[in-house]
FIKE-730342 format. One record per atom (N, C-alpha, C): x, y, z. Coordinates in pm, whole numbers, plus 50000, padded with zeros to 5 digits. Atoms other than C-alpha are relative to their C-alpha. Example, Ala and Ser with C-alpha at 12.3 -4.5 7.8 and 13.67 -1.06 7.14 Angstrom:
// residues 2
500894988150000 512304955050780 500905012050000 499184988149994 513674989450714 499235010950073 
***
This chain:
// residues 514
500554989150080 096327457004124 499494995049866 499745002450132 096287437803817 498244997149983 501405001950055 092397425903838 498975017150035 500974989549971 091007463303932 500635009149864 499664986050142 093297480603604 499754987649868 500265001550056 091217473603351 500765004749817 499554995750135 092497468002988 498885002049909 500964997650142 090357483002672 500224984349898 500435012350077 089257455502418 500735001649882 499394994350127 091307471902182 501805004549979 499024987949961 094827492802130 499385007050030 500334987049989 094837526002264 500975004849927 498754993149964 097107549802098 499875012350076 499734989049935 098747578802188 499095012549989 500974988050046 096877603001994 498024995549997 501865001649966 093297591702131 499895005450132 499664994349870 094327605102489 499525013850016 500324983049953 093167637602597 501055009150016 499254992849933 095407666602614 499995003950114 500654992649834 094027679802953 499094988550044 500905006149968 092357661503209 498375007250023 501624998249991 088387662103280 499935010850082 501114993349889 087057692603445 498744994950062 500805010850012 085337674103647 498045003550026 500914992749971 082367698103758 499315005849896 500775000850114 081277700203378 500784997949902 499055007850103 082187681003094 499204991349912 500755008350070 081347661902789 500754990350021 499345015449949 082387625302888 501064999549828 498955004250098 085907616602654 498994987649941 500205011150079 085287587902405 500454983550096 499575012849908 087467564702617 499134999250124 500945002449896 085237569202916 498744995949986 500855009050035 082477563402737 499684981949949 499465013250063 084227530302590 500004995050180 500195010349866 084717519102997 499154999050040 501205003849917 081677527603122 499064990049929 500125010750080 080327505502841 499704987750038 499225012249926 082587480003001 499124999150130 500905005349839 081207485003368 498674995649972 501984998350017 077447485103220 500164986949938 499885019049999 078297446003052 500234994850083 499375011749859 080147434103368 498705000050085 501355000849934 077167442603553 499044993150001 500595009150046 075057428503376 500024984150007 500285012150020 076437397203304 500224991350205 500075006449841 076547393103753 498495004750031 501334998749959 073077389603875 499685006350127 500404993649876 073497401204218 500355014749956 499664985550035 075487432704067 499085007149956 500854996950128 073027438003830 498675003350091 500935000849903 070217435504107 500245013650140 499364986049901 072017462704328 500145008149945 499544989750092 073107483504057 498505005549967 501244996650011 069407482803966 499285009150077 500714990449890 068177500504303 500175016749993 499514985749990 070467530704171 501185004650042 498644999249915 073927539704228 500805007349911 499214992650071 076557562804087 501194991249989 498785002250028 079307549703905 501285009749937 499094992850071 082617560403777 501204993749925 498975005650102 085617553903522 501085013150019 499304990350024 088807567403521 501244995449906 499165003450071 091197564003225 501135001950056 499014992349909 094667559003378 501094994249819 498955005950109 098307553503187 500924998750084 498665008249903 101187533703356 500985013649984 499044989150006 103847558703486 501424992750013 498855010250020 106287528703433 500614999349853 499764999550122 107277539203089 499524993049915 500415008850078 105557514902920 498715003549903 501304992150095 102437540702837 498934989549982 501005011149968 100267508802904 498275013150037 501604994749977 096387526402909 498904989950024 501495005949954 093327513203081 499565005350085 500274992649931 091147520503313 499424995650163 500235003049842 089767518903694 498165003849992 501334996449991 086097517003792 499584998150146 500404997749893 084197525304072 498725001450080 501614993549983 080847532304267 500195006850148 499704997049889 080177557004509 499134995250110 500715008349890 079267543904881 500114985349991 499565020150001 078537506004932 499064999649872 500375006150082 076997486804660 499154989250049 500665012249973 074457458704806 500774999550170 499505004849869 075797467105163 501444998649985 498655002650002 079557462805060 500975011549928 499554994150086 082327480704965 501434994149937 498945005250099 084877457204823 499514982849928 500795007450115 083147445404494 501364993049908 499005008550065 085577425204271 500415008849863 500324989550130 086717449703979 500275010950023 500274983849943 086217481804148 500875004950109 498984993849858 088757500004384 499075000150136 500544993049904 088377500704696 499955015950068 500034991049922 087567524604961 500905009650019 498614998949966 090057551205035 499884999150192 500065004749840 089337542405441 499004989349989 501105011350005 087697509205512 499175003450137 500764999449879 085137517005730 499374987650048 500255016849964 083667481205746 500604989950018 499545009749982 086007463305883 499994994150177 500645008849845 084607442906222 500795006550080 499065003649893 087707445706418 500735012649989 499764985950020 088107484106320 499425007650106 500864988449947 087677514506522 498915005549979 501074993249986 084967529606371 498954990650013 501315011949998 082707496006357 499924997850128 499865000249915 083447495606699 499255010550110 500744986249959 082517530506813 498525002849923 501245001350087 079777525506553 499024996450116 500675011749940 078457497306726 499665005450128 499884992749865 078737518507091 498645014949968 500764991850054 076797547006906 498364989349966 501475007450060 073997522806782 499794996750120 500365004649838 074037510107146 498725010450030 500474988249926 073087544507288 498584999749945 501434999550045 070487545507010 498604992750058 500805009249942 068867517107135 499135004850172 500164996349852 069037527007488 498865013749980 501154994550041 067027560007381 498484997649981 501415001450084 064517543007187 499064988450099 500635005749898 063727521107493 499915008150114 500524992749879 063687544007753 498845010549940 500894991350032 061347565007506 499094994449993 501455008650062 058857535107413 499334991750122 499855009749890 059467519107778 498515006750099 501094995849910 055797537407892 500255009250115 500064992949803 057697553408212 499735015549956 500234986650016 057137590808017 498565003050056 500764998349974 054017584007959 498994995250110 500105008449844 053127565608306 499955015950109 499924991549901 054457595808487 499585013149968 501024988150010 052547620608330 498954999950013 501384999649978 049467607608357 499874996550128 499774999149832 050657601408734 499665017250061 499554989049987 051227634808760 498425013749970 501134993650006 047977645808570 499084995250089 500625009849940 045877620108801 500095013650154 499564994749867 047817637609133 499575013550007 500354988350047 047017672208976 498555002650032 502235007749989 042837659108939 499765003050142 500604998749818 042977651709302 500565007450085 499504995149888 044907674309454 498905015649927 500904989950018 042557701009272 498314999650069 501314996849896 039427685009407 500134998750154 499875004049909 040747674009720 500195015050106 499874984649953 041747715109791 498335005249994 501654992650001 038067729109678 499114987550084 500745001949880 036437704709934 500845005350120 499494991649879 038847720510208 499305013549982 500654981750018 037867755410078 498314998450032 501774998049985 034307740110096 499835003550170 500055001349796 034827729310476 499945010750026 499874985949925 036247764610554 499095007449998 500614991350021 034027782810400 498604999450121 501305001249917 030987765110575 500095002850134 500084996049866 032687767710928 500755013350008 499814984049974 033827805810848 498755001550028 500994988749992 030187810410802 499254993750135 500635001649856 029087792311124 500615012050103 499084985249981 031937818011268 499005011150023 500584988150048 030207845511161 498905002650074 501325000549903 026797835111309 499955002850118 499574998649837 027797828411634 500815013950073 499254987050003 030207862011646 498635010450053 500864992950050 026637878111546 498895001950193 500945000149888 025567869311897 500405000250105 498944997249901 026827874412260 500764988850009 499025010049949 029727856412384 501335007850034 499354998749884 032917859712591 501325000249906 499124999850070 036247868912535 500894988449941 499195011150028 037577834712554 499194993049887 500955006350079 034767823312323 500515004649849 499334993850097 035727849612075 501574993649957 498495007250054 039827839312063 500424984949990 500565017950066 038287802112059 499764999749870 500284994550181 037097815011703 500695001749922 498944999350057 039667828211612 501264991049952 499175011649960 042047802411691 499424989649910 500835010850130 039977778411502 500235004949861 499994995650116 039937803511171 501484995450000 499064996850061 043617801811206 501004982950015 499505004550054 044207769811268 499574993349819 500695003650090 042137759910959 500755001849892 498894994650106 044107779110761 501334991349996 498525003450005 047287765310830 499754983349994 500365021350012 045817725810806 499765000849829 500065002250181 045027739510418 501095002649960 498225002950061 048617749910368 500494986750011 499455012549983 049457722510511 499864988249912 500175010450106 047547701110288 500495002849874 499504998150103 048607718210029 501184994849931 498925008149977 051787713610072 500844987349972 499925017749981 051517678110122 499874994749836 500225005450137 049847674809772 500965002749906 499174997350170 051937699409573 501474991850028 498595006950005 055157675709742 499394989149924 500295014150060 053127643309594 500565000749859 499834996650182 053267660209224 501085002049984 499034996450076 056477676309247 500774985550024 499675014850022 058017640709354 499934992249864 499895013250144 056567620909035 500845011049883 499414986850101 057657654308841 501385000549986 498585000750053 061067647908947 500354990549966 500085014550093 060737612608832 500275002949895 500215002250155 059947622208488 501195014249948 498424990750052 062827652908481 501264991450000 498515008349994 065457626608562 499714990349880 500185007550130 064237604408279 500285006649922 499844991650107 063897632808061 501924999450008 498674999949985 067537639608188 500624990549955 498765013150063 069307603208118 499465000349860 500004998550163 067597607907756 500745009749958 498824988050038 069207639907728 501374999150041 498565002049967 072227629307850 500854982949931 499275005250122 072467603407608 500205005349862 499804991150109 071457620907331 501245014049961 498684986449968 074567648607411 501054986049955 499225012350014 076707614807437 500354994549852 500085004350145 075447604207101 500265011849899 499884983850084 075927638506931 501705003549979 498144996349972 079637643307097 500584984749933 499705010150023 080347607807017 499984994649807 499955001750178 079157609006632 501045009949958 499564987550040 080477643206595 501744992149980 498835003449960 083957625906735 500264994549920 500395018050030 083677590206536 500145007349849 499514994550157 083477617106168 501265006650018 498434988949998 086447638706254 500724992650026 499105009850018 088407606006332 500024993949901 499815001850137 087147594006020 501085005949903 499054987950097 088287623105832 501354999750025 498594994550019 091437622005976 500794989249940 499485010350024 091747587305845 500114999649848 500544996250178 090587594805476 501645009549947 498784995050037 094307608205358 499975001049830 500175001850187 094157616104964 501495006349968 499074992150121 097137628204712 499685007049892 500514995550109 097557648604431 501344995349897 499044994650109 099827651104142 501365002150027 498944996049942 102277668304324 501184993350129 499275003149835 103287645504604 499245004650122 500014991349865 101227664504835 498874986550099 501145010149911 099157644705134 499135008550052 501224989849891 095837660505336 499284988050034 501515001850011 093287644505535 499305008649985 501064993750051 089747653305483 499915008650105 500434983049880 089487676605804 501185015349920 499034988449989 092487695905671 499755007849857 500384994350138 091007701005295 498905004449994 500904989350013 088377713805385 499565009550099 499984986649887 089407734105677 500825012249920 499574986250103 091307752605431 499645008149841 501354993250110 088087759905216 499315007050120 501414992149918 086717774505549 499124993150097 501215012349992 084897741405640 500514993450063 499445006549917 085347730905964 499694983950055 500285017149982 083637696005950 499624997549862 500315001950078 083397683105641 498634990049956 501655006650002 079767667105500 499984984249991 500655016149956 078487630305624 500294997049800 500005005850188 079937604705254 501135011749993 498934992750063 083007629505198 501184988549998 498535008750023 085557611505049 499204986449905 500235012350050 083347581804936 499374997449884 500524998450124 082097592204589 501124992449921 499315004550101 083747577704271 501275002149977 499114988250106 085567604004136 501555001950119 498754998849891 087767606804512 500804986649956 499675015649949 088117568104532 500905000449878 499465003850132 089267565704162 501495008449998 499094988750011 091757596704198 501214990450072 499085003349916 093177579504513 500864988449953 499755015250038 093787543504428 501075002149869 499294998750097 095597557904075 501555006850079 498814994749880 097707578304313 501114991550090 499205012749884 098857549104539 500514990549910 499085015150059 099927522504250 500375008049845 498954996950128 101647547704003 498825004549866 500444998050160 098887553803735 499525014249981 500024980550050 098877588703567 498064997649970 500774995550030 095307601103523 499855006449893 500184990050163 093807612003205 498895002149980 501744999350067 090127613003167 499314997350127 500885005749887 087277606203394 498785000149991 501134996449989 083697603503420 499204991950104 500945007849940 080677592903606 499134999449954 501115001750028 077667579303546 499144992950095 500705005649946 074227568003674 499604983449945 500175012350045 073117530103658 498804998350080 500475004949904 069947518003775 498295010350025 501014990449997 066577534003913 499855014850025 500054981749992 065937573303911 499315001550164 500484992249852 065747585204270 498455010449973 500534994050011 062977601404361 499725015350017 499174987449949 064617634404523 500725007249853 498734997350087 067717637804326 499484996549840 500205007550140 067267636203908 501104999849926 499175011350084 069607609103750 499034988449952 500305008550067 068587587403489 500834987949928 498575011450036 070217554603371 500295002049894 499104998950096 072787557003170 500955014449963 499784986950077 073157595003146 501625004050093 498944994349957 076847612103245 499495010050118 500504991749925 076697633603539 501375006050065 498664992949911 079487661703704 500124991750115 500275003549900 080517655504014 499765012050071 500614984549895 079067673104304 501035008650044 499074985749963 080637705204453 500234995950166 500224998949853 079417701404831 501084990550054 499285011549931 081557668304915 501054998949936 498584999650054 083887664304608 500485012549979 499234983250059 084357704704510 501645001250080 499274997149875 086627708204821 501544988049954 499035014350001 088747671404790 500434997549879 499865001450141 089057670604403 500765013649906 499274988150033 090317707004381 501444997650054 498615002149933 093097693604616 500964989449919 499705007450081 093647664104445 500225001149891 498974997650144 094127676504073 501125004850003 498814992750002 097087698204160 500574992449941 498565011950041 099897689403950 499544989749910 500835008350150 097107673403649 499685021849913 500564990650040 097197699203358 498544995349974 501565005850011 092927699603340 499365009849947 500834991150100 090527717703099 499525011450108 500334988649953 089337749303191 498594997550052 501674995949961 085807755003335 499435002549860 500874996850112 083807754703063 498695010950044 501094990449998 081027774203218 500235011950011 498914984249937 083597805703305 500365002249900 499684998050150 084837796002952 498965012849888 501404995650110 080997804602811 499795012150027 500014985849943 080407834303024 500645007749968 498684986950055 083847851402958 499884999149835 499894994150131 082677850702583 499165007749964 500644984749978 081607883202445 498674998549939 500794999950025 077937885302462 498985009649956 500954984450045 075107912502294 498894999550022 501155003150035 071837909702379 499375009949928 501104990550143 068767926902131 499245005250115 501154988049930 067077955102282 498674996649938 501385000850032 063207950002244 499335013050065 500774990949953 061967976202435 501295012350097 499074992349891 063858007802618 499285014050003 500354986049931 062638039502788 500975005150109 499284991749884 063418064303054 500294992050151 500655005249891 061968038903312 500674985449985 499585016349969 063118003303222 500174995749813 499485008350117 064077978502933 499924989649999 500545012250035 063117948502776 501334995849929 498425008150129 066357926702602 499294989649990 499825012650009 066827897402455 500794993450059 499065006249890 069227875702679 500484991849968 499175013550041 071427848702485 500454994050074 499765008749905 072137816502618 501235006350021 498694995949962 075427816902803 500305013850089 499964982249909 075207855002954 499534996250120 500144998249817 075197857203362 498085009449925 501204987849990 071317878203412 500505011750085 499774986849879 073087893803723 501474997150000 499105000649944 076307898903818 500244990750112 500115011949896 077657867204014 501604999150010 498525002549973 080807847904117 500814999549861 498764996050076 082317848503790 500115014749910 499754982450017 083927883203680 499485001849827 500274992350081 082297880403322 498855008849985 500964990550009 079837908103203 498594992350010 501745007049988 075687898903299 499585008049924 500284997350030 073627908403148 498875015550006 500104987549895 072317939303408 501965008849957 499334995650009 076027947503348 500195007849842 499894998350094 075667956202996 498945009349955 500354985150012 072817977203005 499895004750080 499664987049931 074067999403270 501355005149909 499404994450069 076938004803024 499435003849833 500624996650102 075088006302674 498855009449962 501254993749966 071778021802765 499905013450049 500174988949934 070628055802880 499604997250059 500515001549857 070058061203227 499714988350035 500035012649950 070748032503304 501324995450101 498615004149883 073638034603588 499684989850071 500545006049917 071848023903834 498914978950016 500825006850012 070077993103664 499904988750038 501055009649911 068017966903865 499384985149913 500825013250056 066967928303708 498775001450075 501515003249902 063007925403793 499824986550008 500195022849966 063947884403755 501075001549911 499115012149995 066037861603667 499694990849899 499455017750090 067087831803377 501444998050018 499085003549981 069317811803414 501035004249903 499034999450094 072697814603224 499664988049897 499985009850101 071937788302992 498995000849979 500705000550042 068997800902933 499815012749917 499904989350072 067747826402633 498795007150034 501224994650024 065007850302648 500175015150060 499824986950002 063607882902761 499874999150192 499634992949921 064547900803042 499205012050058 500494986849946 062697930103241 501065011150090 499044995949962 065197954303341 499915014850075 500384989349935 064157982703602 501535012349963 498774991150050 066808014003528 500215005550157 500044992849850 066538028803886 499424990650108 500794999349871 065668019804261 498684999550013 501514993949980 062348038104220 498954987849923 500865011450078 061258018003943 499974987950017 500055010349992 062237983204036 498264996150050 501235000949903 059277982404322 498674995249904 501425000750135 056197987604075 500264985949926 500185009950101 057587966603854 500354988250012 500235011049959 058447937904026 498764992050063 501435005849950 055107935804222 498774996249902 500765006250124 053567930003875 500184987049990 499835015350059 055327899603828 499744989550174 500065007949902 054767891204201 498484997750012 501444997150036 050917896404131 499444990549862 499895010450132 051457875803821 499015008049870 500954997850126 049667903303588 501204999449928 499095004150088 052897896003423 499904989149995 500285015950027 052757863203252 501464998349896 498535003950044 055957843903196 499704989249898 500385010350087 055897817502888 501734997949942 498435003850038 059257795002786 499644988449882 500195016850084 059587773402516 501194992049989 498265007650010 062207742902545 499364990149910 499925013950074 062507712802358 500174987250124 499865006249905 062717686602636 500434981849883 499695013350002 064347647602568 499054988450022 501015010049999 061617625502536 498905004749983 501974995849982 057517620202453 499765003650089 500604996049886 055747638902685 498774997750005 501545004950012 052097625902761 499575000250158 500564998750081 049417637502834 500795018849943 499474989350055 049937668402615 499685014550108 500594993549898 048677692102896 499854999050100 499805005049888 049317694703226 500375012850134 499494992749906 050117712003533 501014989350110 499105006749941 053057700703752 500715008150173 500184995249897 053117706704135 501224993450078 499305008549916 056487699404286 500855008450064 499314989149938 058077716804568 501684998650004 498625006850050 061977718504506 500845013150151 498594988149899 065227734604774 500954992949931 499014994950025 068217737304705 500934984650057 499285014349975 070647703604695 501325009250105 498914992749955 073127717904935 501214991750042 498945001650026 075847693804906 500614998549841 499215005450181 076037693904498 498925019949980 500494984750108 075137736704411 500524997849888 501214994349959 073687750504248 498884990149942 500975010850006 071677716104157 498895008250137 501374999149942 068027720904278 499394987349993 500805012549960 065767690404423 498704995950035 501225005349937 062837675504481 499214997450108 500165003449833 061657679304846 498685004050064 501494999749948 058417671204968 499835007350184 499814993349834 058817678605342 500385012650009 499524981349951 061097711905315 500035003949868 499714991850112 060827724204970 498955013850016 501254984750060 058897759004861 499364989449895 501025005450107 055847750604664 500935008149876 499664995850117 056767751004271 498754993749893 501745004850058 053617750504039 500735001249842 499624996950128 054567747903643 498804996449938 500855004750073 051617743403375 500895003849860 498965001450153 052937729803016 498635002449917 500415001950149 051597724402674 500584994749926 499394999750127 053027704402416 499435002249880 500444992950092 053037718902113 500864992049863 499555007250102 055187694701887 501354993750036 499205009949984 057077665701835 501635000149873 498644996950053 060747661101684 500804986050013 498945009149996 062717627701629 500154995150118 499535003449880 062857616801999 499995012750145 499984992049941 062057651502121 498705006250033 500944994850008 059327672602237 500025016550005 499664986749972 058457708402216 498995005750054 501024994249937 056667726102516 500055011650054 500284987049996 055557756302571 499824999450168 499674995349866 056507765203021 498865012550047 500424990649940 053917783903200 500865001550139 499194999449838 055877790203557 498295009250093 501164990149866 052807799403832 501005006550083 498814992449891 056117803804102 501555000549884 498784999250048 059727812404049 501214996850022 498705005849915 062327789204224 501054998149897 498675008550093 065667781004126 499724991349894 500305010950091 065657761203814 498664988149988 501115006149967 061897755503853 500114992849853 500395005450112 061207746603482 501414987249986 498725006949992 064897727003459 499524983950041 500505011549915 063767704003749 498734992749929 501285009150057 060277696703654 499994994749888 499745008350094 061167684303330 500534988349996 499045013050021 063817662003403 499394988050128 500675006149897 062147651303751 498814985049951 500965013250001 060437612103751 498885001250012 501235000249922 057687626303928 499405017349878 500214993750056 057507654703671 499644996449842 500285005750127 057807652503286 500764985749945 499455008149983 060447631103327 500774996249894 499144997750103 062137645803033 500645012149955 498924988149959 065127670503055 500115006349890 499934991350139 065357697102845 501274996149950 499025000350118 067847693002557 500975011750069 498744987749963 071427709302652 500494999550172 499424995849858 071157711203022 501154990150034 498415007049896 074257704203217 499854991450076 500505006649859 072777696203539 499084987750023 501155009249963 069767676103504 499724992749879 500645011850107 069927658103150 501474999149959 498865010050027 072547647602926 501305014949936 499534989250061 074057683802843 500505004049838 
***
C-alpha cells in the first residue's frame, strides 16, 4: 500500500481537514485536493508515456484519506477512470476494484469467446454467400419470368390454332383430341412452374439458413455479453463506512435498475472509495478532474474539476458513503433558500417576473418553491398557473407565465413561431472570436451523467444559437445569446462545447469551472 498512499509535501494539520466529506455530485474542490491533483498533474508529466496517454483525455481523481491506525497520518490516493494507455495497473494509482484484464481470468476468457463469435459474423457477412444467393435468386427469378411468358406464348398460339380448327367440321374424337391437348398444356405450365418456383425457393432456403446461423449467433452474442456483465457485476463488491458489502447488480437493483450501465464501477471516485475501504483509510475529501484533450461529445477541459456522474456512480457512491458524515447537496441547499422574484408585468391573462438565479422555473424533484409555485400563491388568478418556458435554475431572467389552461396555448405558439424573441446575456470564461456568430450544434441528453446535456451529431435535436460579443473583462467575455431552438441547456452547452465557443459561462456547475 505504501507506494499508492501518497504523502503531501508538507504537514497536514488537523484543522485543514474538512468537517464533512465531498458531496460528490457538486462541489467546490477542498484545498487539499486541489494540492494532490497538483501532485498527479507533475507525476504525469514528468513520465512521458503517462503524459502521452493522459494527453488523449482521461478523468482523474484524488482522494484525501487519514490512517484509521491512530496515528492521524493524512495523504492521499489517486486514480483514473477506465484503462489509461490500454492498462489498468499504472504505478501510483489504485487499482481496479475487479481486474478485468487478467489473461488467465474468466472474463478475458469469455471475452475472447465473445470476440470469436464477432468474427464469425463479420465473415459470414463479408464472405459474398448473401450476396451470391441473392443475385442467384434474382437471376432464377429473370428466367423463370421469361421462361413462363414464352409458355404462355406457346399456349396462347396453339389455343388459337384450337379455335380455328373447332371453327370447322370435325368429329367427336377430333374435338376431345382438342381438348385433351388444352388440358394437357395446362398442366405441363404448372408443372413448369412448379419446377422453377422449387429452383428459387431452394437457393431462398440457402440464404434463410445463413441469415439463420447469423442470427443465431448474434442471440449467442447478446445472451453471452448480457451474461459476461452480470457476472462482472457480481464480481465488482464495494463497502461503505458502515461495514456493509453489495455487488454492483444488487446496488443498483435496489435503485430499481436491473442491469447496471456498461464502465459501472470503473470511474475514479468508486475505485478510490474502494481501495480506502480495504486498507483502513478514513475518507475525507475528494475530487476529480480532467487531464488532457477535450472530447468532442462530452465538455471537459484540462485542468477544470468536474462532479461525478449520476448514471454509473449516483447509484454505487450513494451506497458507499453510508456511515461518512458528507455535506449537504448544495443545489437542494440553493433551492430550499427563500426566493422573490420582481413582477414586471401582471394581468388577468398572464405575467411577466423576474426569476433569480437559484429558483426551480417549475416545480421538480426537489420540494422547494419554483418559481410557477410562487405566483400561483402571490398573484391574482393565478391558481391554476402554467410556465410558457423554461430557465434553468441557475439561471436569472424573465419568465412568461400563462395564469390558466386557456391562455397557455396562444401564448406558447408565439414563442413556438418565434414572434417572441429570446435574448440572454452571460459572461462566458474566455476570448471569444470572431465577435459574431451563429452556432449550429445538435445536443441529447447524456443519459448516464443527468441532467448533463451533449454533443451528438448522429442522434441529437438540431440546436441553432446566434451570439454577439459585446465586451471584454480580465479573462472574460460578455455575450449577448440569441437561442433560434430551445433544448436543454442549449446556451450552457454551446459555450463551453470545443466545437462551439469553447468558453463556459462563468458559475456553471456542469460544464465549466462552477
Amino acid at each position: 500500500m505504501s507506494d499508492l498512499f501518497h504523502h503531501f509535501t508538507r504537514p497536514v494539520g488537523a484543522g485543514e481537514l474538512p468537517e464533512r466529506f465531498t458531496w460528490p455530485f457538486c462541489y467546490v474542490p477542498h484545498p487539499l485536493c486541489i494540492e494532490a491533483a497538483d501532485a498527479v498533474r507533475r507525476a504525469i508529466a514528468r513520465d512521458p508515456r503517462l503524459a502521452a496517454d493522459a494527453g488523449e483525455g482521461k478523468m482523474f481523481g484524488v482522494l484525501v484519506v487519514e490512517h484509521c491506525d491512530g496515528s492521524g497520518t493524512v495523504g492521499y490516493l489517486a486514480a483514473f477512470s477506465g484503462l489509461l494507455g490500454g492498462r489498468n495497473d499504472i504505478a501510483g494509482f489504485v487499482p481496479p476494484i475487479f481486474d478485468t484484464l487478467d489473461p488467465a481470468g474468466y472474463f478475458k476468457q469469455e471475452e475472447a469467446r465473445i470476440t470469436a463469435i464477432n468474427h464469425q459474423i463479420a465473415t459470414l457477412k463479408s464472405d459474398g454467400t448473401t450476396e451470391r444467393l441473392r443475385s442467384e435468386i434474382s437471376r432464377l427469378q429473370q428466367d423463370a419470368t421469361a421462361c413462363l411468358a414464352a409458355a404462355k406464348s406457346d399456349m396462347a398460339a396453339a389455343k388459337a390454332a384450337r379455335d380455328l380448327r373447332r371453327k370447322g367440321p370435325m368429329t367427336d374424337a377430333e374435338a376431345m383430341r382438342l381438348l385433351d391437348e388444352s388440358r394437357h398444356e395446362r398442366a405441363e405450365y404448372r408443372r413448369l412452374k412448379a419446377r422453377l418456383d422449387g429452383q428459387t425457393a431452394a437457393v431462398r432456403q440457402q440464404l434463410e439458413a445463413h441469415d439463420a446461423h447469423i442470427g443465431r449467433l448474434r442471440r449467442e452474442r447478446r445472451e453471452r455479453s448480457a451474461a459476461l456483465q452480470r457476472w462482472l457485476f457480481g464480481q465488482c463488491v464495494v463497502d461503505n463506512a458502515l461495514g456493509e458489502h453489495k455487488d454492483l447488480n444488487e446496488v443498483f437493483r435496489d435503485k430499481g435498475i436491473d442491469m447496471p450501465p456498461s464502465g459501472a464501477g470503473d470511474c475514479a471516485a468508486p475505485k478510490l472509495l474502494a481501495y480506502a475501504y480495504r486498507h483502513g483509510l478514513r475518507p475525507r475529501a475528494m475530487a476529480e478532474f480532467w487531464i488532457g484533450r477535450s472530447p468532442r461529445s462530452e465538455l471537459r477541459r484540462d485542468g477544470l474539476f468536474y462532479p461525478s456522474c449520476s448514471g454509473k456512480c449516483g447509484p454505487i457512491l450513494a451506497f458507499m458513503l453510508r456511515g461518512l458524515d458528507v455535506e449537504h447537496d448544495p443545489v437542494a441547499a440553493l433551492a430550499a433558500q427563500p426566493h422573490t422574484p420582481t413582477v414586471i408585468y401582471d394581468d388577468d391573462v398572464m405575467a411577466v417576473i423576474d426569476k433569480p438565479a437559484g429558483m426551480l422555473a417549475v416545480p421538480g424533484r426537489l420540494t422547494a418553491q419554483s418559481a410557477v409555485d410562487w405566483v400561483r400563491s402571490h398573484l391574482t388568478q393565478a391558481g391554476e398557473a402554467v410556465a410558457v418556458h423554461r430557465l434553468d435554475m441557475d439561471t436569472s431572467g424573465l419568465m412568461v407565465i400563462a395564469k390558466s389552461r386557456a391562455a397557455l396555448d396562444p401564448l406558447r405558439r408565439q414563442f413556438e413561431a418565434r414572434t417572441v424573441v429570446k435574448r440572454y446575456t452571460a459572461i462566458v470564461d474566455g476570448t471569444v472570436s470572431p465577435a459574431t456568430g451563429r452556432i449550429d450544434l445538435p445536443l441529447s441528453a447524456d443519459y448516464h451523467d443527468r441532467p448533463r446535456q451533449k454533443v451528438d451529431m448522429t442522434g441529437g435535436a438540431r440546436a441553432v444559437t446566434d451570439y454577439a460579443v459585446i465586451g471584454h473583462d480580465r479573462g472574460t467575455t460578455r455575450v449577448i445569446f440569441t437561442p433560434l431552438t430551445g433544448r436543454t441547456h442549449q446556451l450552457r452547452v454551446h459555450s463551453a462545447s470545443i466545437l462551439g465557443l469553447n468558453a463556459p459561462i462563468v458559475g456553471d456547475r456542469l460544464y465549466g469551472t462552477g
